[in-house]
C-alpha positions as CSV (number, residue, x, y, z in Angstrom):
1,X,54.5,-16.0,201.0
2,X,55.2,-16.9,197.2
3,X,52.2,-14.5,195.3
4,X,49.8,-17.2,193.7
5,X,49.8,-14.7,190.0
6,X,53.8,-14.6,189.8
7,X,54.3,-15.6,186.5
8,X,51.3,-14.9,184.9
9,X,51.3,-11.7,183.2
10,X,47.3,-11.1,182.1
11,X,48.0,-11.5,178.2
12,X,49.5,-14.4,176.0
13,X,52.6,-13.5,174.0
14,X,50.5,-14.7,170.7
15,X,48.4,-11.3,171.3
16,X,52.0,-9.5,169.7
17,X,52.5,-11.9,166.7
18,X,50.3,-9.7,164.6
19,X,52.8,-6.5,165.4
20,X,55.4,-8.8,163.5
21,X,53.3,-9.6,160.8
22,X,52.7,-6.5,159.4
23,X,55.0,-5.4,155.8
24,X,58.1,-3.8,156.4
25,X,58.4,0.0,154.4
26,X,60.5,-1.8,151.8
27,X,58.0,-4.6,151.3
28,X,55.1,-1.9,151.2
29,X,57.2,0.4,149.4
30,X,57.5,-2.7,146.6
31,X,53.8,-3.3,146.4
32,X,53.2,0.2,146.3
33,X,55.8,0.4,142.7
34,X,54.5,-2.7,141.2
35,X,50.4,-1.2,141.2
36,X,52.4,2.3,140.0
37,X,53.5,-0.4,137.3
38,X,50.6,-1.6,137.0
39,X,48.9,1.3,136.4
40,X,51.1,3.1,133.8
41,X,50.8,-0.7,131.6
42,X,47.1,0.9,131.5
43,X,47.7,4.2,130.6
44,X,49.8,3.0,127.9
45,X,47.2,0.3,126.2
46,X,44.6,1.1,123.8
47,X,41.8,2.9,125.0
48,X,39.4,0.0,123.8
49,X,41.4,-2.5,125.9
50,X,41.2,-0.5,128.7
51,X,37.5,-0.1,128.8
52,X,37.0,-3.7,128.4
53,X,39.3,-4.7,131.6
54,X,37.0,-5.5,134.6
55,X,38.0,-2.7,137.2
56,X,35.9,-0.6,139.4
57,X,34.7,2.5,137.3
58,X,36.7,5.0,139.2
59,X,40.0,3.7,138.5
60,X,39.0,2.9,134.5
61,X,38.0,6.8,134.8
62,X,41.2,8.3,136.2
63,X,43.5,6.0,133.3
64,X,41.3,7.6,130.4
65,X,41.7,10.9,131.7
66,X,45.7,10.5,131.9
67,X,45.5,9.5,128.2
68,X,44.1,12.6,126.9
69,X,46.3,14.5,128.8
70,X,50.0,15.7,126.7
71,X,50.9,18.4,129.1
72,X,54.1,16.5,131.4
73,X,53.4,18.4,134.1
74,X,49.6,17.2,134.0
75,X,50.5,13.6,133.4
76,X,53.1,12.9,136.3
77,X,50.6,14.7,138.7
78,X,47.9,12.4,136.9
79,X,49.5,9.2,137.4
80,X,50.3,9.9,141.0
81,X,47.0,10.0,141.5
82,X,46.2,6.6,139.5
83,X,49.1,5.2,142.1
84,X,47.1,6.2,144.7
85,X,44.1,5.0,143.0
86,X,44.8,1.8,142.1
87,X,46.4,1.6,146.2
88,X,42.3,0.9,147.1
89,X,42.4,-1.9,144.8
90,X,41.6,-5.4,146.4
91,X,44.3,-8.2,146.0
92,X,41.4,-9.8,143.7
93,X,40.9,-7.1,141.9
94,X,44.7,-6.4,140.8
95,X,44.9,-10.1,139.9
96,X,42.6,-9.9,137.1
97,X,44.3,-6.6,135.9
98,X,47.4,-8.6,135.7
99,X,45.6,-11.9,134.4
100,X,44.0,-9.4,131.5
101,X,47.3,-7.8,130.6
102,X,49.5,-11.3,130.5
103,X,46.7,-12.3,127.9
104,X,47.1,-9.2,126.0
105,X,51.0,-9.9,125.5
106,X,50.3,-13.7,124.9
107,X,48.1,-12.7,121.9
108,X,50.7,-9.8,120.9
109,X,53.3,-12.4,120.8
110,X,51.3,-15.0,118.6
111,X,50.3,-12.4,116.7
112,X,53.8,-11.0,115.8
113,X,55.2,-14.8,115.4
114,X,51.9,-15.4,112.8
115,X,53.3,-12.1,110.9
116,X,56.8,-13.7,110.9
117,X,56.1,-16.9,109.9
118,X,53.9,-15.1,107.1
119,X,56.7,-12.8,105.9
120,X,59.5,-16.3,105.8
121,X,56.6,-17.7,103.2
122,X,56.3,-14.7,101.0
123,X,60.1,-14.6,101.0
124,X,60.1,-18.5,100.1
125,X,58.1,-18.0,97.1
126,X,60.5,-15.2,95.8
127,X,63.1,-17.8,95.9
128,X,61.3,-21.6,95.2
129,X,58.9,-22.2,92.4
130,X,57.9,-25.1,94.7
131,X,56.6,-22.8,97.5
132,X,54.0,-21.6,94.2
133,X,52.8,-25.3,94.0
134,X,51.9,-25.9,97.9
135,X,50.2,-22.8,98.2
136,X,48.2,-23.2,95.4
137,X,47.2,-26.9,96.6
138,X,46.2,-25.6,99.8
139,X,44.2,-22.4,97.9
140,X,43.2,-23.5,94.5
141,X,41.3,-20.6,94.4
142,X,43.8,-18.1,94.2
143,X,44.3,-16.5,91.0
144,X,47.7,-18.1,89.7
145,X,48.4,-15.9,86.5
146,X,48.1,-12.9,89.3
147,X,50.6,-14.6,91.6
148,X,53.1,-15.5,89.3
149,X,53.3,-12.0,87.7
150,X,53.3,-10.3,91.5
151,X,56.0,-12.6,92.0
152,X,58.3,-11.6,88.5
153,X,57.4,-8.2,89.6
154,X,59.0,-9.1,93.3
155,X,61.8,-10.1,91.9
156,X,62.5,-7.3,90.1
157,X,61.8,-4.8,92.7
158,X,64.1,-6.3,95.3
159,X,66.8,-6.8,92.0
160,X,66.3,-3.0,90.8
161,X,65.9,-1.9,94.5
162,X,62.3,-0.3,93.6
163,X,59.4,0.6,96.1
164,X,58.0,-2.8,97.1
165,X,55.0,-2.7,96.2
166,X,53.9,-5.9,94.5
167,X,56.2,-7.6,97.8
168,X,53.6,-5.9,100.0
169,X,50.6,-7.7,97.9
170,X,51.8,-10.6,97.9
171,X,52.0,-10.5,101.8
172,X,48.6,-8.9,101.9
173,X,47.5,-11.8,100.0
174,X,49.0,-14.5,102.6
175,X,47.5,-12.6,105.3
176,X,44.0,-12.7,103.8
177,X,44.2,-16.1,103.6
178,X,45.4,-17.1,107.3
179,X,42.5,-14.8,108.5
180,X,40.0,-17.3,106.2
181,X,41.9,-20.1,107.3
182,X,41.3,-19.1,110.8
183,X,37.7,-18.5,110.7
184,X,36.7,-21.5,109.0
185,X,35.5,-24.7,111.1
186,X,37.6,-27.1,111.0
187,X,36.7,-30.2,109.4
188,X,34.4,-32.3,111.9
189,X,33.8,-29.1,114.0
190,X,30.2,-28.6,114.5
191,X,29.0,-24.6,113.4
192,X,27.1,-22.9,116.3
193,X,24.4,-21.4,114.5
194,X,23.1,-19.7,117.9
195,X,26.0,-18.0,118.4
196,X,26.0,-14.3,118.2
197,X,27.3,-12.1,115.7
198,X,29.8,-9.4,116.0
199,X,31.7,-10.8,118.4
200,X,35.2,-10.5,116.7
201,X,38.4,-11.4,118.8
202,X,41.0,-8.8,118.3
């Protein structure tokens, strides 16, 4: 007599899919090296960045620490442990870590193009009396006597091969003005006069 449960087995094979689902060691292995990553990035920022990153207090605590600490020994140990640390870290949570440290190389990398294109104008104005005129037109306020004698005195430095030191004002002086240039409104912009003070990008 054919048994009326032949074929049925009690479970549904969908009950295993979740076995087959989990990481392989090399996936978790990969994860567990990126956060390692992740977590030396830290240790190597500025100490102000770091305490401004949004991160549970623990893991902020155990990156300080590994800063302050020269001895090799002491640091591999120490970073282990931040490994392992930043392991109980939810995906959310390592997402904004990441977010926070792509935005600090985005601004590194503006910043170090704004210092080159600053350094290609001071060089201009060693070379074209031209360069003189625009900036003057765009800063009538600068001090133009000063200028052009910064600028003689450039010339001769880089000619005589003497310490640059009038090179290095000039470029100070460009720089002071991009900063100006950067905090002013621009024109139609309406000032904010609630805003609060102090509150200085980096």
């Amino acid at each position: 007599m054919p048994n009326p449960n032949r074929g049925s087995c009690g479970f549904q094979s969908s009950e295993f899919e979740q076995e087959y689902e989990r990481p392989s060691k090399t996936e978790m292995k990969r994860h567990s090296d990126a956060l390692q990553a992740l977590g030396k990035e830290l240790v190597e920022a500025p100490r102000d960045r770091v305490k401004r990153v949004p991160m549970p207090e623990d893991v902020r605590d155990v990156i300080l620490e590994c800063q302050n600490i020269n001895n090799h020994e002491g640091r591999r140990r120490q970073m282990q442990f931040i490994g392992k640390k930043m392991r109980t870290l939810s995906e959310e949570e390592v997402a904004i870590i990441k977010r926070t440290i792509e935005g600090w190389k985005g601004a590194s990398k503006a910043d170090t193009a704004a210092l080159h294109a600053l350094e290609r104008r001071r060089d201009k104005l060693l070379v074209d009396d031209k360069a003189l005129t625009v900036l003057l037109e765009e800063a009538p306020h600068l001090d133009v006597q000063h200028l052009r004698t910064l600028i003689r005195n450039a010339r001769k430095e880089q000619a005589e091969n003497k310490p640059p030191k009038a090179y290095r004002e000039i470029f100070q002086i460009l720089k002071d003005l991009s900063k100006a240039a950067a905090k002013a409104p621009s024109p139609g912009e309406e000032v904010d006069v609630d805003a609060p003070e102090g509150e200085d990008d980096e």
